[in-house]
N, C-alpha and C positions, 0 to 999 in steps of 0.2 A: 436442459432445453429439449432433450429427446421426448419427455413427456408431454410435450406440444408440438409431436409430430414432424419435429426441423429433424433432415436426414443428418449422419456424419459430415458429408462435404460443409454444409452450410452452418454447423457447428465448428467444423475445424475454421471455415475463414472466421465468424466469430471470435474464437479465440484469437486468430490473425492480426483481427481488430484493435482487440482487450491486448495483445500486446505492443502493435504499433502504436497506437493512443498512448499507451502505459510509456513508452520512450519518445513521444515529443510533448508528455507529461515532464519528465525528468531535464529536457529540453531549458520548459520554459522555467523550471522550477530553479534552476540554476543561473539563469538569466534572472529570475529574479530574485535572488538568494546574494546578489551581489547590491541589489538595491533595498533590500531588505532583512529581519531577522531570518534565519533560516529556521528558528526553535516556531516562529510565529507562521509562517509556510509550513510547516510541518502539522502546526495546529490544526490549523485551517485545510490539509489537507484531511485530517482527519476527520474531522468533524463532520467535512461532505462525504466521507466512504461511507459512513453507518446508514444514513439516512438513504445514500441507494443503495447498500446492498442489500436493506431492510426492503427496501420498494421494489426490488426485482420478485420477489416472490406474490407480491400482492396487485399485479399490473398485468395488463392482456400480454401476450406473448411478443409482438415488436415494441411495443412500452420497456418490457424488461432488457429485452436484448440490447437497447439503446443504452439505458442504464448500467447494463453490465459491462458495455463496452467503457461506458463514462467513466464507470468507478474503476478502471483500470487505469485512466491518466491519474486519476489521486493515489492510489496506491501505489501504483512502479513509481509516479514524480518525487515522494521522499527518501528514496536509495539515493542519489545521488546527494544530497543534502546529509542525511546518516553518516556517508562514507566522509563528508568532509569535517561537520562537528566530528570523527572519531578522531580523524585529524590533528583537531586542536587539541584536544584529551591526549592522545599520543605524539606528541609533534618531532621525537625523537626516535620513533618507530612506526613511520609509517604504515610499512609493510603490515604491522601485527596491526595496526588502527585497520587496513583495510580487511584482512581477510578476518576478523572479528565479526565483520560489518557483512562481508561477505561470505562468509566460508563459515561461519557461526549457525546466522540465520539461515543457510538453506540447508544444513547439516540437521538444523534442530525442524526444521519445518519439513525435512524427509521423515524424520522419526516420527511428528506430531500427524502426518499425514496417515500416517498405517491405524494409529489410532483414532485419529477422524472418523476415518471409515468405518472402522468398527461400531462408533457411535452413531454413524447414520446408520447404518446396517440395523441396527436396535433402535432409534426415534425417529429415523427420515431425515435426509438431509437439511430439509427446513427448518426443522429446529437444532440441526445442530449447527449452520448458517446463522442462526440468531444466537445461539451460545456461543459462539466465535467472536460475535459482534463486541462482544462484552471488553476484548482484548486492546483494541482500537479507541473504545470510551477510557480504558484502564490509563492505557497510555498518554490519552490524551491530557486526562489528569496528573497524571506525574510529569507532562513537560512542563507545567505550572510551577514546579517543583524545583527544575531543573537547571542550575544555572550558567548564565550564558555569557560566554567571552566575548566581548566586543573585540573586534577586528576593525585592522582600517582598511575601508574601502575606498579607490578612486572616484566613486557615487556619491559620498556621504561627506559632510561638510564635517 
C-alpha cells in the first residue's frame, strides 16, 4: 500500500484491521463449524481468499484495502477449524495435533517468507502474490480429497 502513497500509521491500522477481521473470522467460523462440515467451511473459505487477493492488485486503492482487510477474515477464520480436524487425526495427542497446526505452519512460513522476499526482490511482489495464490487453489483441491470424520454434534439430527 506504500505505493499508493498511505503513510506507515494508516498501513499499520490496516493491518490492525486484517487481523481483527481475521479473529472474528475464526469467531464465526467455529460457531459455524458446529453446524456444519468444517472440511466444507474450510472450502469455502478458500475459494473466496483467491479471488480477493487476486483483486487487491487490480482495484483503486480504498477497493483494495477493503479487500485486503476482507481476505483476512477468510484466511485467519480456517486456524481455528485446522487446529480442531488435527484434533480428530490425533485425539490421543493433542498437544502434538496443536502445535503441528501451530508451531509447524508459522515455523515453515518464517522460512518460506525470507524466500518470498527474495522472489519479489527479482519479479515484484505481484506476481509473486499471484504465484502464492496457486497454494490456496492447491489445497483447495485436496480437501476434495480429504476424508472426513463425522462427529456428533448437539446441532445435527
Amino acid at each position: 500500500f506504500s505505493k499508493h502513497n498511505i503513510d506507515i500509521i494508516h498501513i499499520s491500522v490496516i493491518l490492525l484491521a486484517f487481523g481483527l477481521l481475521g479473529g472474528i473470522g475464526g469467531v464465526f467460523s467455529s460457531f459455524f463449524a458446529d453446524r456444519l462440515k468444517r472440511n466444507i467451511l474450510i472450502q469455502i473459505a478458500y475459494a473466496l481468499v483467491v479471488p480477493l487477493v487476486f483483486f487487491i492488485f487490480k482495484s483503486d486503492t480504498p477497493i483494495s484495502i477493503g479487500l485486503f482487510i476482507l481476505s483476512g477474515f477468510f484466511m485467519i477464520s480456517t486456524v481455528p477449524l485446522c487446529i480442531s480436524m488435527s484434533h480428530e487425526i490425533f485425539p490421543n495427542n493433542l498437544s502434538l495435533a496443536s502445535s503441528l497446526v501451530m508451531g509447524l505452519s508459522s515455523g515453515s512460513a518464517g522460512i518460506a517468507i525470507m524466500l518470498l522476499g527474495k522472489l519479489a526482490d527479482r519479479i515484484g511482489i505481484e506476481k509473486t502474490i499471484y504465484f502464492i495464490l496457486i497454494l490456496p487453489v492447491i489445497a483447495l483441491i485436496a480437501m476434495f480429497f480429504m476424508p472426513y470424520a463425522e462427529r456428533k454434534s448437539r446441532y445435527l439430527a
